[in-house]
N, C-alpha and C positions, 0 to 999 in steps of 0.2 A: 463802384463797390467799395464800403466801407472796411477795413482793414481792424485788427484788434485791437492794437496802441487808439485808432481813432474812436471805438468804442468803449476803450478802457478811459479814456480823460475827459469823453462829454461826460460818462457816468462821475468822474473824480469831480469836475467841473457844477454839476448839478448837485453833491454830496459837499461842494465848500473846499476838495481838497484840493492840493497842487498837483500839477499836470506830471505825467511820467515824462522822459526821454528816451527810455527804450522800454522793451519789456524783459530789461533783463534786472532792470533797479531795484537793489533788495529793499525794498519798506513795505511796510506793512499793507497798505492800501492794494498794493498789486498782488500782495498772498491770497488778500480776501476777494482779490476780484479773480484769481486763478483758480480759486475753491469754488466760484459759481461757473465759469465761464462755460463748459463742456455741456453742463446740465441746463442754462440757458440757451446755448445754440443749436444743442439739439431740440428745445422745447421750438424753438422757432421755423426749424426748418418741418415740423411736423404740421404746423399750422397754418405753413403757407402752402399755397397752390403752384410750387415756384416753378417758371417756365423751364430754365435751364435741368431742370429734376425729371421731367414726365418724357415717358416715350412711351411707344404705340408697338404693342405685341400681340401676336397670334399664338392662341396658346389651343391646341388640343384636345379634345375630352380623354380625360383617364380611361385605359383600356381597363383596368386593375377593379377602381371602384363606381357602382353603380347605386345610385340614388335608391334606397328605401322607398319612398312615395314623392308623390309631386313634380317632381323632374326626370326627363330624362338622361341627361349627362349631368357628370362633376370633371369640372377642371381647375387643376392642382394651379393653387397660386405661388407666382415664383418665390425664392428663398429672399431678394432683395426687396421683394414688394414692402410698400409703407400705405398707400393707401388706391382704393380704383377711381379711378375720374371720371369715367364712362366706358358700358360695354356696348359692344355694337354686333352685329353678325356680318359685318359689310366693312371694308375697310376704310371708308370714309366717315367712318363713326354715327352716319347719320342711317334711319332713324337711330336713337341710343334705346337699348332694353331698359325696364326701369323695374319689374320683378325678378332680381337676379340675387338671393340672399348670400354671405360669406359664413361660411363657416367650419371649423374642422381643417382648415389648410386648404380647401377647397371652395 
């Protein structure tokens, strides 16, 4: 796994500039790459499918709310959820549903 210094000097390396020594070096080059850093790593890790990120939960039908038309249950998506990978009824994921819409927190 790459590290931030080693992120930070291909990008300096690719842009012509000299390589940091730490990330504590006050120049300029390392302000402007602190000003991006947070807003790229988050865009990245949104992006990917990453393994280390996904786990496998059982979640419930809400007692509280009942679907207006079309479905029978709503189940509340957790507060850490980022994105679903597949739903399944079955713990082995297989078959996965494939008409399951998101919406409303649910």
């Amino acid at each position: 796994m790459t590290d931030k210094l080693t992120q930070y000097n291909e990008a300096l390396g690719l842009l012509g500039e000299r390589r940091l020594g730490s990330l504590t070096e006050a120049r300029e080059p390392r302000r402007v790459l602190d000003d991006y850093w947070q807003s790229s790593f988050d865009a990245c890790m949104l992006e990917g499918l990453w393994k280390f990120a996904k786990r496998v939960v059982q979640i419930d039908a809400s007692a509280t709310l009942k679907p207006g038309f079309g479905f029978l249950f709503a189940f509340p998506i957790p507060e850490d959820w980022v994105r679903t990978i597949i739903i399944s009824t079955v713990q082995t994921l297989a078959p996965p549903l494939t008409d399951v819409p998101e919406e409303a927190g649910y």
